[in-house]
C-alpha positions as CSV (number, residue, x, y, z in Angstrom):
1,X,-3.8,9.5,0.9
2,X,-2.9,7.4,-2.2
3,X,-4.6,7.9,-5.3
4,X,-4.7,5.8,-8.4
5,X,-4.5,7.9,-11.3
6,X,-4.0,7.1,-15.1
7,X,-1.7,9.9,-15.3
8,X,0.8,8.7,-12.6
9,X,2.9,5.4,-13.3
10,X,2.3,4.3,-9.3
11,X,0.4,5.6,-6.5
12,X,0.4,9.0,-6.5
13,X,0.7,10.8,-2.9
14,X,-0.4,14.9,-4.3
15,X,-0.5,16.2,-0.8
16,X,3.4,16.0,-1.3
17,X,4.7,15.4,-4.7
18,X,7.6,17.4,-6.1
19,X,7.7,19.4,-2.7
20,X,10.2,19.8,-0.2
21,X,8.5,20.4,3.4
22,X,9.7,21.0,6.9
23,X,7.1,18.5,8.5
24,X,5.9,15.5,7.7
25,X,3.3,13.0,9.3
26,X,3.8,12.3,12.5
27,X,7.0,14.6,12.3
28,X,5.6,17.7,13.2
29,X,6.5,21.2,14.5
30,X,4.2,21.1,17.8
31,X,5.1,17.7,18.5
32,X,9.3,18.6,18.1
33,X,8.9,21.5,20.7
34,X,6.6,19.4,23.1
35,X,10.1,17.1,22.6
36,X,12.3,20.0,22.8
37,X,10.8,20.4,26.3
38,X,11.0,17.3,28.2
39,X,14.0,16.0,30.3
40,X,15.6,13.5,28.1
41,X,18.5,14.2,25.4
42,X,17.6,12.5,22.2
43,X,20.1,12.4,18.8
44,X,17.5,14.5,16.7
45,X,17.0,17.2,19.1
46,X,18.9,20.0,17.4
47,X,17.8,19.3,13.9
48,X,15.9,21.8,12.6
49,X,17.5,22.2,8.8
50,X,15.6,18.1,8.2
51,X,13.2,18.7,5.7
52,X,11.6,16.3,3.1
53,X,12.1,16.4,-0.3
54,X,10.1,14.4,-2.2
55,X,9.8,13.3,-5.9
56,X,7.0,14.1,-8.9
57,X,5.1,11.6,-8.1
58,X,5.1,11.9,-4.0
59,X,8.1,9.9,-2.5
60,X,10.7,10.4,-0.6
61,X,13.7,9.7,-3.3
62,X,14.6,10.7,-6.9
63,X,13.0,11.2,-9.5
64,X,13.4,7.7,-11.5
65,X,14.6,9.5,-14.6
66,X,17.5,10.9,-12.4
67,X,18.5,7.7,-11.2
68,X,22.3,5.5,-11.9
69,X,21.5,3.1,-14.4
70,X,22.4,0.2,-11.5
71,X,19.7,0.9,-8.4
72,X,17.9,-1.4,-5.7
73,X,14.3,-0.6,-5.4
74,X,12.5,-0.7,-2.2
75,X,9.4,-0.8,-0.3
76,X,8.2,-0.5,2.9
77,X,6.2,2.1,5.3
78,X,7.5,4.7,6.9
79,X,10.1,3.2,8.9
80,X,11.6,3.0,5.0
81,X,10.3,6.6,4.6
82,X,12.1,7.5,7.0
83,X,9.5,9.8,8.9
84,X,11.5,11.9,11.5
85,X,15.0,11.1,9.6
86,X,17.4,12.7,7.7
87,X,17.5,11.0,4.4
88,X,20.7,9.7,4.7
89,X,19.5,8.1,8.1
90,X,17.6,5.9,6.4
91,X,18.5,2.0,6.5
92,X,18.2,1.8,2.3
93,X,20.2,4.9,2.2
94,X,23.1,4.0,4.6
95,X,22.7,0.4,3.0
96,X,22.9,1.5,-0.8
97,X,25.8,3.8,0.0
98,X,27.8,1.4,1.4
99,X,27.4,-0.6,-1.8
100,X,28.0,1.9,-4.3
101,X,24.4,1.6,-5.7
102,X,21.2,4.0,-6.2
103,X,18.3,3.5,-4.7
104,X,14.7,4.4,-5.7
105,X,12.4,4.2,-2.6
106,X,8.8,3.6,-3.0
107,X,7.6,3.4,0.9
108,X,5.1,5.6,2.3
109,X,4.3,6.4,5.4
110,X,0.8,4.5,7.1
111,X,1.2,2.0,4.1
112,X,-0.2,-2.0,4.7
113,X,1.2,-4.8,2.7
114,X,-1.3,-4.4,-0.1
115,X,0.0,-1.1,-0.9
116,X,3.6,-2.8,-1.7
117,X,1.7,-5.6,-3.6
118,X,-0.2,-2.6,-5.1
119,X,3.1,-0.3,-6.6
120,X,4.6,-3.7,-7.3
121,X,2.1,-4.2,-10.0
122,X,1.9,-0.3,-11.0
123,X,6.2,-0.4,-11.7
124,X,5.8,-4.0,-13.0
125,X,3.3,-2.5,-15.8
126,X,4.5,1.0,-16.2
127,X,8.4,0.9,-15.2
128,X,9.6,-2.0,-16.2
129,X,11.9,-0.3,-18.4
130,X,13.7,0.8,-15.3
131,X,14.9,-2.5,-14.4
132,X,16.4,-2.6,-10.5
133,X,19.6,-4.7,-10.0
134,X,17.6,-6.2,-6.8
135,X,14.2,-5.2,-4.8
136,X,14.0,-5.3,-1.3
137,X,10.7,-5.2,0.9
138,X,10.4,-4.3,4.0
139,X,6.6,-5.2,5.2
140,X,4.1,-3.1,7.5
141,X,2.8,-4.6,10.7
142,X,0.0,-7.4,9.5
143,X,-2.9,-5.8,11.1
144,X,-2.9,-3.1,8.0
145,X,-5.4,-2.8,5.6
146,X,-6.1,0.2,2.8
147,X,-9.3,0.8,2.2
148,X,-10.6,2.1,-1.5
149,X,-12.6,5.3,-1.8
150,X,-14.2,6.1,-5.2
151,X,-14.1,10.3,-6.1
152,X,-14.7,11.6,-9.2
153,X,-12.8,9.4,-11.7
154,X,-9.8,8.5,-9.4
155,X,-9.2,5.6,-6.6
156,X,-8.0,6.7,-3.6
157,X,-6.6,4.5,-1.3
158,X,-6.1,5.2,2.9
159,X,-5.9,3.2,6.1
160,X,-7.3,6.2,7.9
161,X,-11.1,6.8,8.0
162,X,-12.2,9.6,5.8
163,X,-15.6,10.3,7.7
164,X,-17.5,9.0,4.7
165,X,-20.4,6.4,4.8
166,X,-18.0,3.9,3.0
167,X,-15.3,4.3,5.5
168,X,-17.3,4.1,8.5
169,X,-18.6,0.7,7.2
170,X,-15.2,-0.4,6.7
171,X,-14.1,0.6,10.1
172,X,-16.6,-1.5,11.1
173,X,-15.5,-4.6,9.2
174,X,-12.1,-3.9,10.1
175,X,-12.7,-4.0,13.4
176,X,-14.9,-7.1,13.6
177,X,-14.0,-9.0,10.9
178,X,-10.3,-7.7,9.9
179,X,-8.6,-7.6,13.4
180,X,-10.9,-10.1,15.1
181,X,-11.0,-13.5,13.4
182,X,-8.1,-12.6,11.6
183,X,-8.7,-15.0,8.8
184,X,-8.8,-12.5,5.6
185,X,-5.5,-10.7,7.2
186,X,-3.5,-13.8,6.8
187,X,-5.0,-14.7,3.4
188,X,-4.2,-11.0,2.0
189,X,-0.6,-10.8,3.8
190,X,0.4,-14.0,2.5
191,X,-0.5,-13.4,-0.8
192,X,0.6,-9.8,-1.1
193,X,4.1,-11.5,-0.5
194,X,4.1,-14.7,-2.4
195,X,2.5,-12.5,-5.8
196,X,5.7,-10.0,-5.6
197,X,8.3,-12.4,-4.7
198,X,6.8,-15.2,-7.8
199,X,6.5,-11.5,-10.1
200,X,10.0,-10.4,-9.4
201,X,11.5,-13.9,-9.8
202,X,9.7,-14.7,-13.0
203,X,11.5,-11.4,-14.2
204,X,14.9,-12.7,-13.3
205,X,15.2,-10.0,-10.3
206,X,16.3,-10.9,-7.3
207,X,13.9,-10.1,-4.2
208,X,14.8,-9.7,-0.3
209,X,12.0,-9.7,2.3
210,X,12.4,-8.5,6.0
211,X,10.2,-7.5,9.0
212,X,10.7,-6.4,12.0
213,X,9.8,-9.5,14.3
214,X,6.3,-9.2,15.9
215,X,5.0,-6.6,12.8
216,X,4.3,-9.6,10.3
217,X,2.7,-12.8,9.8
218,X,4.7,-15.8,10.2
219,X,1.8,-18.4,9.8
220,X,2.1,-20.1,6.5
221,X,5.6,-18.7,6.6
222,X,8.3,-20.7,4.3
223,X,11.8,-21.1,6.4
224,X,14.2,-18.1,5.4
225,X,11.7,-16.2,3.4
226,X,11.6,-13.6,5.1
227,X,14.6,-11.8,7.1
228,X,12.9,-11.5,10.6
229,X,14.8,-8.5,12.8
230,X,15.1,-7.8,16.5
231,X,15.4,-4.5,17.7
232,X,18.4,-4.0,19.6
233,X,18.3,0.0,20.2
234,X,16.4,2.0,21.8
235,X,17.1,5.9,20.3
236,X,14.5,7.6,18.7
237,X,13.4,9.7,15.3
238,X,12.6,13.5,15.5
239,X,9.0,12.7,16.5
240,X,10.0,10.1,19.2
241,X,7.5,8.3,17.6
242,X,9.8,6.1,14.9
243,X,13.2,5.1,15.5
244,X,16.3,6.6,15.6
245,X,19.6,6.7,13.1
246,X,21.2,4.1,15.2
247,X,18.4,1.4,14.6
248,X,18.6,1.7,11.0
249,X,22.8,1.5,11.3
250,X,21.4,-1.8,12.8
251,X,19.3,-2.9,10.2
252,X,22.2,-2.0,7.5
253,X,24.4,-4.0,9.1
254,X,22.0,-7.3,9.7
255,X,20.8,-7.2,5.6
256,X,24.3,-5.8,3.9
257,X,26.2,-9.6,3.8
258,X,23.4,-10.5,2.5
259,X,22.1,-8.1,0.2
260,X,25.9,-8.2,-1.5
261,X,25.2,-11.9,-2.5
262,X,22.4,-11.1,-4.1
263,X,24.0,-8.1,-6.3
């Protein structure tokens, strides 16, 4: 769960921040020897020393103050999080080290477009200072939404249902309105993109936008705007659940020509 705090420059994850833990999300220890198991061979299924480390304010990269003075930033869900990966598997990771650059990740896992749009704002306004040489998004499935949940003083922020009156009544929208006339999805991911992408470029920072194809929108869609991606692997995470190492080499090497005009 995301909270919005006045004491943390972006969303703030504080199940996680500043630890480093074995499991993670879907990535769990009952689910890895259910794996361990089964029939098939898969490339994570002797990796027991993965863990997660993640950063003072809940994320799985650097602190920002630890960061090379030259760094992409990036956003994206947990494919970008890298859920069931070894950091370095990650496509930003492998991509970034390839290029000689730092990279500052702000994905997190279960995240919709309008947490992106969200942390955009939050680093626009609090970060700035920290200016990235290029930001790269990678957006969530469309059918997404984060829902707002007031407690005490802070705003918390999940796509899950918390079992609270509020959140039942949005799971009820969500499935009625959100999912089945589809209207308000298009209208939020479209401008969730279009706000970032005008923000960035008004700050003279170049911005790179992919998907996976199917995950989002392409009504309203300008040509080229956004880098749409076909899966070509099949290999899988540690949880079996997200993909493999070999998938992200893939996405590294269908963004890198790219991503080195832009730098």
């Amino acid at each position: 769960m995301l909270r919005l705090s006045k004491y943390c420059p972006t969303l703030e994850d504080r199940e996680c921040r500043s630890k480093t833990l074995k499991w993670w999300s879907s990535d769990s220890e009952e689910l890895y020897n259910t794996n361990q198991k089964r029939s098939h061979v898969w490339e994570y299924e002797n990796s027991e020393d993965l863990v997660y480390n993640f950063n003072e304010w809940g994320y799985r990269t650097k602190n920002i103050d630890d960061l090379d003075k030259d760094f992409v930033l990036v956003f994206g869900c947990s494919y970008t999080e890298g859920v069931g990966l070894y950091q370095k598997d990650i496509w930003c990771e492998k991509l970034c080290k390839e290029l000689g650059i730092d990279v500052f990740n702000l994905a997190k896992q279960g995240s919709a477009s309008d947490v992106c749009y969200m942390n955009t704002i939050l680093y626009v306004k609090n970060l700035i200072k920290y200016k990235p040489r290029l930001v790269i998004y990678q957006w969530p499935q469309s059918f997404r939404r984060s829902f707002s949940h007031k407690e005490d003083i802070k705003l918390n922020f999940t796509n899950f249902n918390i079992n609270t009156d509020a959140s039942n009544e949005d799971s009820r929208w969500y499935k009625k309105r959100w999912l089945k006339e589809q209207g308000e999805m298009y209208r939020d991911n479209y401008f969730n993109l279009f706000s970032v992408d005008v923000l960035w470029k008004a700050l003279n920072i170049p911005v790179y936008h992919w998907t996976w194809s199917g995950d989002f929108v392409e009504l309203f869609m300008e040509k080229d705007k956004v880098r749409i991606i076909m899966n070509k692997s099949n290999d899988r995470a540690r949880d079996c659940l997200h993909d493999g190492k070999q998938i992200h080499s893939d996405v590294k090497d269908f963004l890198i020509d790219d991503i080195r005009k832009l730098l």
